[in-house]
PAZAPA-4460 file (N, C-alpha, C; in steps of 0.05 Angstrom, whole numbers, plus 32768, in hexadecimal, padded with zeros to 4 digits):
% residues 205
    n_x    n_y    n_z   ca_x   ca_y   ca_z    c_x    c_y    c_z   seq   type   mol
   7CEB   8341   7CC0   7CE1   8347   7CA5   7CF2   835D   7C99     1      X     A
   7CFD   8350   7C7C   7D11   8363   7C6C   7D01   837B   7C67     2      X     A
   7CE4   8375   7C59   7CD7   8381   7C4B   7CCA   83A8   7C5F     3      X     A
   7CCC   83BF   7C56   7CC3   83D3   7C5F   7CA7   83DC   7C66     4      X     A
   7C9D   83E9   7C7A   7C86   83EA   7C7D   7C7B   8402   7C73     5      X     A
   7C65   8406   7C66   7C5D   8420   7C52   7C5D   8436   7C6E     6      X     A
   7C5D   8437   7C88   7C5B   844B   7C97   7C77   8457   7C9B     7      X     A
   7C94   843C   7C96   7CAA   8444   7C9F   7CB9   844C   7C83     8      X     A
   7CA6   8442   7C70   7CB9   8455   7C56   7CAC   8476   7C4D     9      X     A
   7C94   8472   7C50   7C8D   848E   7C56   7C99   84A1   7C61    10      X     A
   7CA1   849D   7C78   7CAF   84AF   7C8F   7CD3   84AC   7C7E    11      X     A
   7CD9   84A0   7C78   7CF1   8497   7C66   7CF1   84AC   7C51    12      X     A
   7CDE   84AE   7C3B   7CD8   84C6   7C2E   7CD8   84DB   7C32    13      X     A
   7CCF   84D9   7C4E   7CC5   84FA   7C5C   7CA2   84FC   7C56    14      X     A
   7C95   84E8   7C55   7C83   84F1   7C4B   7C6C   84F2   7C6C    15      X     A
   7C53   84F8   7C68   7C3C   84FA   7C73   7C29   84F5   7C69    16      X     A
   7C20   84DA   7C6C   7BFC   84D4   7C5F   7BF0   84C9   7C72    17      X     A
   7BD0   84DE   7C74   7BC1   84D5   7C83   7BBE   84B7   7C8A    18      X     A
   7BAE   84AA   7C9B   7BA7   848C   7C99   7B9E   8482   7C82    19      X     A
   7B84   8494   7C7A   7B7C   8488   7C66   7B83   847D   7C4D    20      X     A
   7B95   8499   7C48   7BAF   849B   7C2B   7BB6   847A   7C2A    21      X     A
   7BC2   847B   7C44   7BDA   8466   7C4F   7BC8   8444   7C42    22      X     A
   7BB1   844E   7C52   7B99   8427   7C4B   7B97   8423   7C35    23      X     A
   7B8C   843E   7C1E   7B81   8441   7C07   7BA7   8437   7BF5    24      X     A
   7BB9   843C   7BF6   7BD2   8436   7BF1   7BD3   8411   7BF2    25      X     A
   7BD7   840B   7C09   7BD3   83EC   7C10   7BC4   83E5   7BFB    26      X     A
   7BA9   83E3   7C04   7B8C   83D5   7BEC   7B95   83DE   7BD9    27      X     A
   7BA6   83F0   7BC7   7BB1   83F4   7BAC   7BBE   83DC   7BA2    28      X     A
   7BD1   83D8   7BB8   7BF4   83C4   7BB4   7BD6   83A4   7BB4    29      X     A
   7BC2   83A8   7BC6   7BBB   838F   7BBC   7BA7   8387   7BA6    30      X     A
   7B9D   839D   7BA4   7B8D   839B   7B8A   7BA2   8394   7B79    31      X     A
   7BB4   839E   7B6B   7BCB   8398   7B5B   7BD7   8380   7B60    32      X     A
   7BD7   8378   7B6E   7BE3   835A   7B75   7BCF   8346   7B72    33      X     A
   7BB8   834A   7B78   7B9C   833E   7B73   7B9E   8338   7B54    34      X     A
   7B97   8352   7B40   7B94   8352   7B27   7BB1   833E   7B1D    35      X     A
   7BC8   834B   7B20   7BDC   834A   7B14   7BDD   831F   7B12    36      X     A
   7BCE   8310   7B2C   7BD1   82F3   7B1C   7BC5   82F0   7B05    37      X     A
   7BB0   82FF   7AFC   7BA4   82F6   7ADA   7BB5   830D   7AC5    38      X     A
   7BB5   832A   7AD7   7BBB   833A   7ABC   7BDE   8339   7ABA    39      X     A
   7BE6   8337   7AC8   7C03   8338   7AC9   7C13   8356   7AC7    40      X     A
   7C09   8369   7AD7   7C0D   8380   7AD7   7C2E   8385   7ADC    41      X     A
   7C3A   8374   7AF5   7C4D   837B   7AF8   7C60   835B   7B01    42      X     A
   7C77   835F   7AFF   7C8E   8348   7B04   7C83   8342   7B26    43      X     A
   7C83   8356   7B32   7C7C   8352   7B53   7C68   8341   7B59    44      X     A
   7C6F   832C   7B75   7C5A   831B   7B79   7C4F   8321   7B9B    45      X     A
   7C6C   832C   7BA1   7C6D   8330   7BC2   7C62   833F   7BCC    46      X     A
   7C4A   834C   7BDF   7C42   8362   7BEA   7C4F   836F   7BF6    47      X     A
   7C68   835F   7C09   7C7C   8371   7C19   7C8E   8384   7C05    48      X     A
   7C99   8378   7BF0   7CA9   8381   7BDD   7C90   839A   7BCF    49      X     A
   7C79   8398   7BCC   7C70   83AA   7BBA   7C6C   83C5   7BC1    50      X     A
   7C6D   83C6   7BE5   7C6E   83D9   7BF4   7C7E   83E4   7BE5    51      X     A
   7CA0   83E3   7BEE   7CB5   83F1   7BDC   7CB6   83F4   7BC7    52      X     A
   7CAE   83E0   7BAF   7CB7   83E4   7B96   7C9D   83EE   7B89    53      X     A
   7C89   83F2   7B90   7C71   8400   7B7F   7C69   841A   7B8F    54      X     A
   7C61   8415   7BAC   7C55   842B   7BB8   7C72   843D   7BBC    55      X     A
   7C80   843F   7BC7   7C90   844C   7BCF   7CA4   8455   7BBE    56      X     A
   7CB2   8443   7BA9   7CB8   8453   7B8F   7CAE   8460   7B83    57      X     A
   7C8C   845D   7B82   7C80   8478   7B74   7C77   8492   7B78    58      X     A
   7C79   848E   7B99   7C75   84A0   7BB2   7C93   84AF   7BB0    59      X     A
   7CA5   84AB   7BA2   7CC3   84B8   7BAE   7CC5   84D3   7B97    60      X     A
   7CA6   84D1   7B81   7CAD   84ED   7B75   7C95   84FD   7B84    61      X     A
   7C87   84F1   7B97   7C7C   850A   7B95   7C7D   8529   7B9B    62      X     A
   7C90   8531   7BAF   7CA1   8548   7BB1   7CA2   855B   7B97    63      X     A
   7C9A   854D   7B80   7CAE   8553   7B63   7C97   8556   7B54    64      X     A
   7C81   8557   7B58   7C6C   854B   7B4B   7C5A   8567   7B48    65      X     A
   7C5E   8580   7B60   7C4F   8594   7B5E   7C31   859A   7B54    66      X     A
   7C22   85A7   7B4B   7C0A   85B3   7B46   7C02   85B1   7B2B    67      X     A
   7BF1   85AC   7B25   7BE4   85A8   7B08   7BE5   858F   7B01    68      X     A
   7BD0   858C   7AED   7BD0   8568   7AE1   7BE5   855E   7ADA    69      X     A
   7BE4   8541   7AE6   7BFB   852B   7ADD   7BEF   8518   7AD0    70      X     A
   7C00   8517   7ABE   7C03   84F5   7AAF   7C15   84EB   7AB3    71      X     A
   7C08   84CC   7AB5   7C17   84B3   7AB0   7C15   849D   7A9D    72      X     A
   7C2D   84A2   7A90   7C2F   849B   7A72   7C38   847A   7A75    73      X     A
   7C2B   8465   7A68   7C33   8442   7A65   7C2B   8441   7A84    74      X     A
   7C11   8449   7A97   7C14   8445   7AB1   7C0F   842B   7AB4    75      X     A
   7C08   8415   7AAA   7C0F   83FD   7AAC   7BF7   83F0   7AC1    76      X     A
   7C09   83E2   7AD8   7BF9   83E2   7AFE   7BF4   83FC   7B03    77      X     A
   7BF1   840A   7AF6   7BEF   842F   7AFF   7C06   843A   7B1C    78      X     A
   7C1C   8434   7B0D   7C32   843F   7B17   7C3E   8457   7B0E    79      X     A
   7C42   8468   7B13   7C43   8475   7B32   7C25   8486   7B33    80      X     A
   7C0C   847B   7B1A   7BFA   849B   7B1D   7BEC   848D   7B3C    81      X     A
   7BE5   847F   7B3D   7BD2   8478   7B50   7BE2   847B   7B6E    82      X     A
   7BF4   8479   7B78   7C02   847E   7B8F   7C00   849C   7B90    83      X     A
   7C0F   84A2   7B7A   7C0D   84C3   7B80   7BF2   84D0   7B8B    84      X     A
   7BD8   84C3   7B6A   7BC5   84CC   7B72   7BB8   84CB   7B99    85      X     A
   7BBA   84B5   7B9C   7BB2   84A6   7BB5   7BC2   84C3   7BCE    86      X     A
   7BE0   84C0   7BC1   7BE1   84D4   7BD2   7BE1   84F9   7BDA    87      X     A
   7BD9   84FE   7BC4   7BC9   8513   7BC2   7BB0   8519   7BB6    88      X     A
   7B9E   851E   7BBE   7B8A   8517   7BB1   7B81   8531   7BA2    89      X     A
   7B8D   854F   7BA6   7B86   855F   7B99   7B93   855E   7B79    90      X     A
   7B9F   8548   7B75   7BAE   854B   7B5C   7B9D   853D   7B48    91      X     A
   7B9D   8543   7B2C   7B94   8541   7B16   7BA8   8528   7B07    92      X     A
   7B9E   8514   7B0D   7BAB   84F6   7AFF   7B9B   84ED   7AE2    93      X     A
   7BB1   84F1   7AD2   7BA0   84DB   7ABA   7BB7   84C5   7ABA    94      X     A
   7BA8   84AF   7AB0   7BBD   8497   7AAD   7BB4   8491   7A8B    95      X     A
   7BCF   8485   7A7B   7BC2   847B   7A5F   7BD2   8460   7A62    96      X     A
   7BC4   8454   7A54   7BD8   8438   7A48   7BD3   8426   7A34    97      X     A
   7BD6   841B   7A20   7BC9   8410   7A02   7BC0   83F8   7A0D    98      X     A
   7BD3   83E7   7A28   7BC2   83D0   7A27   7BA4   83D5   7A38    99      X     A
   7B94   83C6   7A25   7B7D   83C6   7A30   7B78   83B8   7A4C   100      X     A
   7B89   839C   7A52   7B7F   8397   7A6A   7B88   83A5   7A78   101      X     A
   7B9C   83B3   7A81   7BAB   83C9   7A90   7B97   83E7   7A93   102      X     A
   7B92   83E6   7A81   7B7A   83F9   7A85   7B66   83F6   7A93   103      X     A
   7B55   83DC   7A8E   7B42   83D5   7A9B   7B47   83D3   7AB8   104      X     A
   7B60   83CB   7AC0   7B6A   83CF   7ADA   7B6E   83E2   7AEC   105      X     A
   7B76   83F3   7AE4   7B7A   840E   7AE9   7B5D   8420   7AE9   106      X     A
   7B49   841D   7AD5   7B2E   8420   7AD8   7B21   841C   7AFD   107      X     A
   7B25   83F7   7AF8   7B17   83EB   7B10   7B23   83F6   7B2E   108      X     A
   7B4A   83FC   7B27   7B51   840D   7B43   7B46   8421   7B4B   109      X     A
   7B40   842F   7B37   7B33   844D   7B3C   7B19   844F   7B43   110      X     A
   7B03   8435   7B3D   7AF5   842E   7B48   7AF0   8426   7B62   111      X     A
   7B02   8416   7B68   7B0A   8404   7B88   7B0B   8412   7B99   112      X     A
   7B21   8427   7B92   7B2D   843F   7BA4   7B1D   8454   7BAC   113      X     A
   7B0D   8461   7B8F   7AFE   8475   7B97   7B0F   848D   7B8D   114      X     A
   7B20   8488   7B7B   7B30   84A2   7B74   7B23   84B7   7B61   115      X     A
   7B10   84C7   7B6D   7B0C   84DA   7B64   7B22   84F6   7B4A   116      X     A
   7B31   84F2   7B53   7B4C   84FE   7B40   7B60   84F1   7B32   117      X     A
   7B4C   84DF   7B25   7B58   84CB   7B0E   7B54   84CD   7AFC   118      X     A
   7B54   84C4   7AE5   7B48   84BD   7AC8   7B5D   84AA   7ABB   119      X     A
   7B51   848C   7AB0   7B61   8487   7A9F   7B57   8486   7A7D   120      X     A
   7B71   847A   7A6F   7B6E   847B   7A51   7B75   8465   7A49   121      X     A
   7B67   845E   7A37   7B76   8445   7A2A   7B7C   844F   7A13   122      X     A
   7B90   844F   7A0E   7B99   845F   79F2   7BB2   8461   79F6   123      X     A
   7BBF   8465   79D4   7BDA   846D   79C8   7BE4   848A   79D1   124      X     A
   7BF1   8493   79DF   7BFC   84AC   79F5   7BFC   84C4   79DD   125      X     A
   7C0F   84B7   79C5   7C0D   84C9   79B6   7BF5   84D6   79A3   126      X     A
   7BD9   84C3   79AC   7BC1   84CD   79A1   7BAB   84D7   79B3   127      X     A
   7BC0   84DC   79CD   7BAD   84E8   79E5   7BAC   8507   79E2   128      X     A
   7B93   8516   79EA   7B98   8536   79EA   7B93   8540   7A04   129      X     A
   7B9F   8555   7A0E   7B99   8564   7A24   7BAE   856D   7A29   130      X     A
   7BBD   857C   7A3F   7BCC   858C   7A44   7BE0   8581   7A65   131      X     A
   7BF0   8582   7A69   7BFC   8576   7A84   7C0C   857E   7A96   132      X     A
   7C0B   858F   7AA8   7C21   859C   7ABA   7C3C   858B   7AC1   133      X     A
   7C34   856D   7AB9   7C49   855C   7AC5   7C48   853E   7ABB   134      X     A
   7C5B   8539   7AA6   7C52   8520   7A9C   7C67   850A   7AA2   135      X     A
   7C5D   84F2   7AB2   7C74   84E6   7ABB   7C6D   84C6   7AB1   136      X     A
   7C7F   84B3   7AB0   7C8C   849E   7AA7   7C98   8488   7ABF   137      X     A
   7C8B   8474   7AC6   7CA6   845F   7AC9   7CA8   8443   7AB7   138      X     A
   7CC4   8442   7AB8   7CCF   842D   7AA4   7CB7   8429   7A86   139      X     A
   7CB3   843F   7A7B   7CA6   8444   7A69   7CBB   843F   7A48   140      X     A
   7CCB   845B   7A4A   7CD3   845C   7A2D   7CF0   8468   7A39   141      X     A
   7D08   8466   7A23   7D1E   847D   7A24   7D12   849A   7A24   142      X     A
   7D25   84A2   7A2E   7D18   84C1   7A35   7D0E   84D1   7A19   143      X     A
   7D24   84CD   79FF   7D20   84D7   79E8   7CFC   84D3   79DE   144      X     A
   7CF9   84B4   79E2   7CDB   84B0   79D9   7CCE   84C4   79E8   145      X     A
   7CCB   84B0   7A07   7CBE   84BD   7A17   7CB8   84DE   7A0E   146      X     A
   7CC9   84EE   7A0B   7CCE   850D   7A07   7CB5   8511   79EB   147      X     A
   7CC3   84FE   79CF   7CB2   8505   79BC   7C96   84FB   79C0   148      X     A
   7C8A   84E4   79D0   7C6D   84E1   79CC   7C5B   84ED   79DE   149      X     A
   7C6E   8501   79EB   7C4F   8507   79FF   7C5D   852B   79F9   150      X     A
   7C6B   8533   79EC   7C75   8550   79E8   7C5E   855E   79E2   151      X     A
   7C44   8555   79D3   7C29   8569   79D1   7C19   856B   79E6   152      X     A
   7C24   854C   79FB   7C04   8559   7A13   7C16   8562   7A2B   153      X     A
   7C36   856E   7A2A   7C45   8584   7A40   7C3A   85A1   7A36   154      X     A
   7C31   85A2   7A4D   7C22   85C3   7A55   7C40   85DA   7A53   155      X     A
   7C2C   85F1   7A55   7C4C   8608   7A4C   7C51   8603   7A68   156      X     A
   7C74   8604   7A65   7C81   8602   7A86   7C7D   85E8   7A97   157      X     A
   7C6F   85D9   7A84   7C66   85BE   7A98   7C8A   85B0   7A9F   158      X     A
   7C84   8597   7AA2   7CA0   858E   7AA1   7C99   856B   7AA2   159      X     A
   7CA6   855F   7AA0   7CB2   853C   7A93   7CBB   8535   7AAC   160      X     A
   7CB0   851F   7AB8   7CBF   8516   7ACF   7CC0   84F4   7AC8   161      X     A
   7CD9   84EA   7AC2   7CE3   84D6   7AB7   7CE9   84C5   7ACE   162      X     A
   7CDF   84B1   7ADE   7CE7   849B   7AEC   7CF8   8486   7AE0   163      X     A
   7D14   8480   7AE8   7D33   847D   7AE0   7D32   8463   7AF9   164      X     A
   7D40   8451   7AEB   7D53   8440   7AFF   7D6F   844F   7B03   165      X     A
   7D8C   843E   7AF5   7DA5   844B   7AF3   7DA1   8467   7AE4   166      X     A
   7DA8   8478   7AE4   7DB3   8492   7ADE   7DB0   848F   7AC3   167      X     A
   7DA5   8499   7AB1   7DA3   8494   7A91   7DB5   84A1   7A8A   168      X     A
   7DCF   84A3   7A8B   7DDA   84BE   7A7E   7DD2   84B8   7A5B   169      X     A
   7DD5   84A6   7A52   7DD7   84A6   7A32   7DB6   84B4   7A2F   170      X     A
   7DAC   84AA   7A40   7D8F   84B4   7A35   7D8C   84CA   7A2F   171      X     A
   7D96   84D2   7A42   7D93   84FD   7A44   7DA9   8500   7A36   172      X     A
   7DC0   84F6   7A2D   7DCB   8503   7A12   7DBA   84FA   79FA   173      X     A
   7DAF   84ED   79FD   7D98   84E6   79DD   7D7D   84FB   79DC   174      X     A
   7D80   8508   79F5   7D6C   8514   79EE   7D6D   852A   79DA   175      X     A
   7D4E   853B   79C9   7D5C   854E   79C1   7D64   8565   79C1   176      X     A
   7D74   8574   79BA   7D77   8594   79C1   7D6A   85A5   79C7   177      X     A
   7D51   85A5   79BF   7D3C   85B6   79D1   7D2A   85B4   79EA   178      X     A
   7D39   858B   79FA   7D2A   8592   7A0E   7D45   858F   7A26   179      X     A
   7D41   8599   7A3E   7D56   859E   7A4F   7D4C   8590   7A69   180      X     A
   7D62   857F   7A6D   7D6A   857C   7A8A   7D6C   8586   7A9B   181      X     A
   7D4E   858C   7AB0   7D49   85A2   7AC1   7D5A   858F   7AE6   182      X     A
   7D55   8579   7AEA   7D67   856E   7AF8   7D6D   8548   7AFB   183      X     A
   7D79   8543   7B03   7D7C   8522   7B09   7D82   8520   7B20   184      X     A
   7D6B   8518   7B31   7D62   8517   7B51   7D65   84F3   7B55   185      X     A
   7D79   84F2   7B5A   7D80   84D7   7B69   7D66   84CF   7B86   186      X     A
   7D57   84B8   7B87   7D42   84B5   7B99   7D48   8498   7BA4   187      X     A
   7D50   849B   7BBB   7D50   8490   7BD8   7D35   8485   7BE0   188      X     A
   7D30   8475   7BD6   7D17   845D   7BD0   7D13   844F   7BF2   189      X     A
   7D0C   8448   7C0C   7D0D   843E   7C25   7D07   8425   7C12   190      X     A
   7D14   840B   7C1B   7D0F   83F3   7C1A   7D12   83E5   7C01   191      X     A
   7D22   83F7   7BE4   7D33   83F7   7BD2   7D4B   83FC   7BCE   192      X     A
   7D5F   83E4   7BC5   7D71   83EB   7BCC   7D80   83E7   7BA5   193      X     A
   7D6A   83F2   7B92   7D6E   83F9   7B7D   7D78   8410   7B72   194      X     A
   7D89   8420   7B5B   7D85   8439   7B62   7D72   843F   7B4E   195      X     A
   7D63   845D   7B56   7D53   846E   7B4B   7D56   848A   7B48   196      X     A
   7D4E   848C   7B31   7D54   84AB   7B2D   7D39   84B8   7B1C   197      X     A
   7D2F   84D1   7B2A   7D1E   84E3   7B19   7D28   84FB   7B0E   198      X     A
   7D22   84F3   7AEB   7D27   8506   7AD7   7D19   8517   7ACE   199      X     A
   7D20   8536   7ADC   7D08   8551   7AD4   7D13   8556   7AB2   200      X     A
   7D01   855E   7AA3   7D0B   8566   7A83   7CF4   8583   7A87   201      X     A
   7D02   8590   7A76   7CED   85A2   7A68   7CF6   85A5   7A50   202      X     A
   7CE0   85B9   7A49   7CE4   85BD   7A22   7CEB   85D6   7A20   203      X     A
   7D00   85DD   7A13   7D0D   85F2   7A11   7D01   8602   79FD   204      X     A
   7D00   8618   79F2   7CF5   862C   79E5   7CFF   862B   79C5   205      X     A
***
């Protein structure tokens, strides 16, 4: 079997999650696989493949992810909030997304699971209010959007964590002058052999 096992990409990461983390992770990849024949959440059909390309790509920021509330902006299958969430549970997750069935999905996970440190939204990002230590993205928007529609709910000092395939360089030159490229952390994905890269921004003064 090509496909990686969530215990041996973990350790691949460096990471440590209890058992439970570990089951409650699984029953995620299948709830999403479940839903995803009517709602069509994601291109993925394979469970072996979703190991790597959902759990474990979303698991490769959490190092990066630090203290205070996160958003996840277009979270879609609730990628990456729900892994993260799953794997910390002291963290403060909101998820938004305009489509309604996607919402409703993301609802019923947080239901299934039991994620106490969730919340989702169904709503337009840029008509969401609250405040965010850490607002992150995959395959959402160019960084420029991304930057302008969620720039009112980044907390002071918070920071933008942009989930990247190839290296955006044009992106981060389109960005604008007041927000800065704090780093571009190349991520070593176990059982991807795509590349990835996570983009820290902040907002400059």
């Amino acid at each position: 079997m090509s496909a990686i096992s969530l215990s041996a990409g973990l350790a691949g990461l460096g990471l440590e999650l209890p058992a439970d983390a570990q089951q409650k992770l699984l029953a995620f990849r299948d709830l999403l696989l479940k839903w995803n024949k009517t709602y069509n959440l994601t291109a993925l059909r394979d469970p072996e493949q979703a190991v790597a390309h959902h759990l474990l790509d979303s698991l490769a920021i959490l190092p990066h992810v630090g203290a205070g509330p996160l958003l996840d902006v277009g979270s879609g299958g609730g990628l990456p909030g729900i892994p993260l969430a799953i794997a910390r549970p002291d963290l403060v997750v909101s998820m938004v997304d305009t489509v309604q069935k996607k919402a409703t999905f993301l609802q019923q996970a947080v239901i299934e699971l039991g994620l106490k440190n969730v919340t989702v939204h169904h709503a337009r990002v840029e008509e969401l209010a609250g405040q965010y230590s850490r607002i992150t993205a995959r395959a959402f928007a160019e960084l420029a959007q991304f930057v302008a529609l969620t720039r009112h709910l980044l907390a002071p000092d918070g920071r933008w964590l942009a989930m990247k395939g190839v290296r955006p360089d044009a992106e981060i030159a389109a960005l604008p002058a007041d927000v800065a490229v704090e780093a571009v952390i190349p991520l070593a994905v176990p059982g991807l052999a795509a590349e990835r890269h996570l983009i820290i921004l902040k907002a400059g003064s």
